[in-house]
Every structure is written in C-alpha cells, then in structure tokens.
C-alpha atoms as one frame of an Amber mdcrd trajectory, in Angstrom:
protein
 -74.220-175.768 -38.511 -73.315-177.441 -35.426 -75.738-178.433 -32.463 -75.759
-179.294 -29.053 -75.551-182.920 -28.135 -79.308-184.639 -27.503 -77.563-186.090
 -24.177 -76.485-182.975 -22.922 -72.932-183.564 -22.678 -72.099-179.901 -23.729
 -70.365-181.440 -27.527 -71.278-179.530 -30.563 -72.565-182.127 -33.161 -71.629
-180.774 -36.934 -74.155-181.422 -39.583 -73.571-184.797 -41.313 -74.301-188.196
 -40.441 -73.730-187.568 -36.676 -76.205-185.011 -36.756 -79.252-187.396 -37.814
 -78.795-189.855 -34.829 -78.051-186.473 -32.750 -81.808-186.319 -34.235 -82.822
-189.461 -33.503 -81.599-189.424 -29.977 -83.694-186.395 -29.232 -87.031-187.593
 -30.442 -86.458-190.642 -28.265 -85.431-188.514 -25.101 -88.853-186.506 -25.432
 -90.563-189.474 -25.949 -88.865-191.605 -23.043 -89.993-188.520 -21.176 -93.723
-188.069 -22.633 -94.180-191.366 -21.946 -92.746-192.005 -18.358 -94.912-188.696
 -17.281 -97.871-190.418 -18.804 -97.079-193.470 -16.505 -97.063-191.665 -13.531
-101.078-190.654 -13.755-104.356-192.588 -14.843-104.117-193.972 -18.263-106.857
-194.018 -20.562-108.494-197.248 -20.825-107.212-198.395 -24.380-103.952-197.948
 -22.654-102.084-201.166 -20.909 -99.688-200.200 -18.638 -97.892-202.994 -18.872
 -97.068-202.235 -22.567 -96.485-198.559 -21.416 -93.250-199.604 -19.195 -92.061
-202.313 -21.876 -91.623-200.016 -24.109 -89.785-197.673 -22.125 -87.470-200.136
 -21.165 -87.006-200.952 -25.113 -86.158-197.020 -25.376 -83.670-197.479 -22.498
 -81.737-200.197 -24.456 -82.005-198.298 -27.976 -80.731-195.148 -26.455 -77.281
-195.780 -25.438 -76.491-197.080 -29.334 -77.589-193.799 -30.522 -75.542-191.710
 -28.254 -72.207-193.806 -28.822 -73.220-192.716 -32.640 -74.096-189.266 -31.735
 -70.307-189.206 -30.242 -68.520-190.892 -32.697 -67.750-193.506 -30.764 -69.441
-196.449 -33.378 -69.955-196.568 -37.045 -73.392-196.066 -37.985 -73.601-199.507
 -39.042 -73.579-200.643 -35.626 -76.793-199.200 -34.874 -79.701-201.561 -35.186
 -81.948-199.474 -37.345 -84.742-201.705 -37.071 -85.104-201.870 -33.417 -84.805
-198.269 -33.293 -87.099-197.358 -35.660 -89.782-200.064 -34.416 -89.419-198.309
 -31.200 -89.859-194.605 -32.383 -93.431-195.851 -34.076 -94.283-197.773 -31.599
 -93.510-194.916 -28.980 -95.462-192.590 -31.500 -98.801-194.638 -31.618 -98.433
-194.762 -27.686 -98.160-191.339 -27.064-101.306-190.381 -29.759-103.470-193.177
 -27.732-102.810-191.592 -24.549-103.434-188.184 -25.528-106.317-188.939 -28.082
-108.907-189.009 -25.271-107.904-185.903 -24.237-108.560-184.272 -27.543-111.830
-186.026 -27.754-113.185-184.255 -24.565-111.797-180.732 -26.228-115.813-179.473
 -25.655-115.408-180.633 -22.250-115.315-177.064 -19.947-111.573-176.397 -19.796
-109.833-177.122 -16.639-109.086-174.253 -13.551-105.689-173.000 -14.172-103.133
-174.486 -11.623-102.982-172.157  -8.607 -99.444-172.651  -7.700 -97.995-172.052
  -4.380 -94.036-171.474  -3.359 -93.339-173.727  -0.063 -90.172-174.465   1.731
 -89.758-178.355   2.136 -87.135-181.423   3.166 -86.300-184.683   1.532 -88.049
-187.372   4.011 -87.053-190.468   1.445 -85.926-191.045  -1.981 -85.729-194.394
  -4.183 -84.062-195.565  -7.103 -86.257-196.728 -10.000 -83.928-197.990 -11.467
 -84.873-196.279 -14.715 -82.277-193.558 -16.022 -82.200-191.179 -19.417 -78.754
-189.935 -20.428 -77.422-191.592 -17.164 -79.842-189.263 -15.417 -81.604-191.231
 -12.604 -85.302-191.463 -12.760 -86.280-191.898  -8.951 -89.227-191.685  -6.493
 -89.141-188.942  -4.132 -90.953-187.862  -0.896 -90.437-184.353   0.739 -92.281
-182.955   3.225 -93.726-179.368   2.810 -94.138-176.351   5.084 -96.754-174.220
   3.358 -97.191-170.708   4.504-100.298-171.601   5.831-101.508-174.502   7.525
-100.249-178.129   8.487 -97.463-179.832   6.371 -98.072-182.396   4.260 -96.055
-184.948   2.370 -96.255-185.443  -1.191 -94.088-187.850  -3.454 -93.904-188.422
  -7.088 -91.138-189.966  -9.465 -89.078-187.979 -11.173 -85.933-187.073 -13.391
 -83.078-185.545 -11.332 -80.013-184.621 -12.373 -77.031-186.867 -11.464 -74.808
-184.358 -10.497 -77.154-183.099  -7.880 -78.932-185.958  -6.302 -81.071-184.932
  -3.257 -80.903-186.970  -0.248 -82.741-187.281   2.881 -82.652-184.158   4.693
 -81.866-181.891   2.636 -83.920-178.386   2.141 -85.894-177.590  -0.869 -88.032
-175.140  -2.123 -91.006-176.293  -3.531 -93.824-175.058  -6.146 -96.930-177.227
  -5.657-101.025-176.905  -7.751-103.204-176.088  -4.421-105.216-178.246  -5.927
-103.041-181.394  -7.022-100.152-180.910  -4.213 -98.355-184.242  -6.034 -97.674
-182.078  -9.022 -94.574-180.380  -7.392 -91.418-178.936  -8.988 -88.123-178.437
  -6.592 -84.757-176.919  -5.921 -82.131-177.807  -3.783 -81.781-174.779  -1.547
 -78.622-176.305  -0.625 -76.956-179.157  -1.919 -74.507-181.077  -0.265 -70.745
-180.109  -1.192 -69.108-182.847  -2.989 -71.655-185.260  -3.429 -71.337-185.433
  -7.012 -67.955-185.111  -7.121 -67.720-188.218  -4.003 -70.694-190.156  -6.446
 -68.139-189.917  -9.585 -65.189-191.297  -7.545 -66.745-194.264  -6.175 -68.546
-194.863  -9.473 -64.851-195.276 -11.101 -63.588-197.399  -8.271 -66.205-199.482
  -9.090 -65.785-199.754 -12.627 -62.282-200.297 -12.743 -62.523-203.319  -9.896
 -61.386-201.748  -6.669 -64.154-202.045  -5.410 -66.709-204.906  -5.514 -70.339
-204.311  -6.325 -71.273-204.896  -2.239 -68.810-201.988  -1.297 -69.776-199.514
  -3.280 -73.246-200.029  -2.515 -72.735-199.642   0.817 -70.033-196.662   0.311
 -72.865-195.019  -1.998 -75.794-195.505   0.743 -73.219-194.031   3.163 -72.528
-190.980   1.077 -76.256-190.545   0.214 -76.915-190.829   4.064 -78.427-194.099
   4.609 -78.305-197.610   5.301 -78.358-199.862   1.661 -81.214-201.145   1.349
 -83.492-202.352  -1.809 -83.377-199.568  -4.140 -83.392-196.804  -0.804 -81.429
-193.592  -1.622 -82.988-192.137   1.673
C-alpha cells in the first residue's frame, strides 16, 4: 500500500524499502517541527538552548539524505544510518525534557482555554531564518493587526510558510490571534501576489544553472519580494 511522500511532493511511496525512510523522514519532520516550536517560547530550565538549535541544524543536514532515499534518487547505503539515528534519539530525549515539566505540573489548575479572535492584518516585515524543512522557509514575521475593537497592534513570531506562497510586506492577511497571548497568531494570505512563486522558481533556476551570480539574484529576489537586500530582510 502506497503513501504519500513525508516531503510533500505529492509521490506515492510503495511499501518496501522506500517506504521505511518515507518513515524515517516523517518522524524527523514532526520532530524538526516539535522542536523549533519549543524554541520559540521559554524553555524549561534543564533545557540549553544552545543544544536545542544544534540539534536542529543536525536534523537539517540528516533530512535531505532521507528524502533523496525516500525518492529513489540514492541507494540506501548512502544514508548515514548512524548520524540519523543518533539524531532521532537525541531529538527524542529533547522533546521528553521539554515537555516533562509540563506533565509534572498536571495537578496544576488547567489553563483558560484560548479565546481566539478573527482580525484583518498586513505584513509590516518579514526575515529569513535561514532555517528551512522540505525547502519550506522557516522565517520571522511581523504583521500588524486591525482588531474589531480597539487600537492595532503588532505582533511577530517565526514561522513555517509555504514556499510557494511567501508573504511579503504589504500584503493583507487575515489573522486568528489568543486575546490573551496575541503572539500566538495563525494567518492567510487574503491575497497573494500573482506570480510570485512562479517569478521565485525562475530566478531560483537562473541561479542554479549560472546565469546569474549569487549578488543578482539576491537583489532580483529582494526586488520581487518588494524590498531592498539586505541581511536576511524579505520585507
């Protein structure tokens, strides 16, 4: 029985051999995830952040190995087993000290329930993190929101976004924020700029095939994305 590719590519992967890095790849997609959330808030103090992003960078650079196996593309021998499998431990004992205080407060009283509002908002600045998972860049992001009552605020958190539809500055979104932790937002492009992704793609293979030097399409891609190139600015 065949399955949908862990990197979301659309393949079916049949059952064999393929299928158990097609495995493998999606245990260390949910944990590249678990634990780049978990670096976004207050760790626990048995926690050092500094060991938190290593190891995310370590899943980074096991990743790719497993999705060329995934597609076929390498023989399973290719695949260093023991980095990868030093990494999904290692990223399993992270993720259980992280969440292990949590479980010790269980008697704590629970938490109010998130009291989520819907808010129209726009894209004041957006940064690279230079972190991506399945070539999907991980960025920071700061919108401004129009709530149906009151002032607007700004709120910005990093993020996964989808590299076919990269926001940029200026563009409209609507927005679903806790009243009571505004920085845990969710957002949709309301209306996302024709051809971007199709613009992104061309540039990104004029690039790779050496028509155009890493300076260009830097600045071609900051003047696409509607800014001036700077360090790691998307805005």
């Amino acid at each position: 029985m065949a399955r949908d590719c862990f990197c979301g590519c659309g393949a079916q992967i049949p059952f064999g051999r393929r299928a158990a890095a097609n495995a493998i790849g999606r245990q260390i997609t949910a944990d590249l995830i678990a634990l780049r959330e978990a670096s976004d808030g207050t760790l626990p103090a048995t926690v050092d952040r500094t060991d938190l992003e290593r190891l995310c960078y370590e899943g980074d650079a096991v990743l790719p190995r497993v999705r060329a196996r995934t597609h076929g593309e390498i023989d399973r021998d290719e695949i260093d087993r023991d980095t990868t499998q030093a990494f999904m431990s290692a990223a399993r004992r992270m993720r259980a000290a992280i969440t292990r205080p949590a479980a010790l407060k269980s008697n704590a009283p629970a938490p109010a329930p998130p009291e989520l509002i819907r808010a129209t908002g726009e894209v004041v600045e957006i940064r690279e993190t230079g972190m991506t998972i399945n070539d999907d860049p991980r960025v920071r992001l700061r919108l401004r929101v129009f709530p149906p009552s009151g002032e607007p605020f700004e709120v910005e958190r990093k993020l996964l976004v989808s590299r076919l539809s990269i926001p940029r500055r200026g563009d409209r979104v609507e927005v679903e924020y806790d009243r009571n932790a505004p920085d845990r937002f969710t957002f949709e492009l309301t209306a996302p700029t024709p051809g971007l992704a199709d613009e992104l793609t061309r540039l990104t293979r004029l690039h790779q095939d050496g028509t155009l030097t890493e300076a260009e399409f830097q600045r071609a891609k900051a003047a696409v994305l509607g800014g001036e190139p700077g360090p790691g600015a998307i805005s």
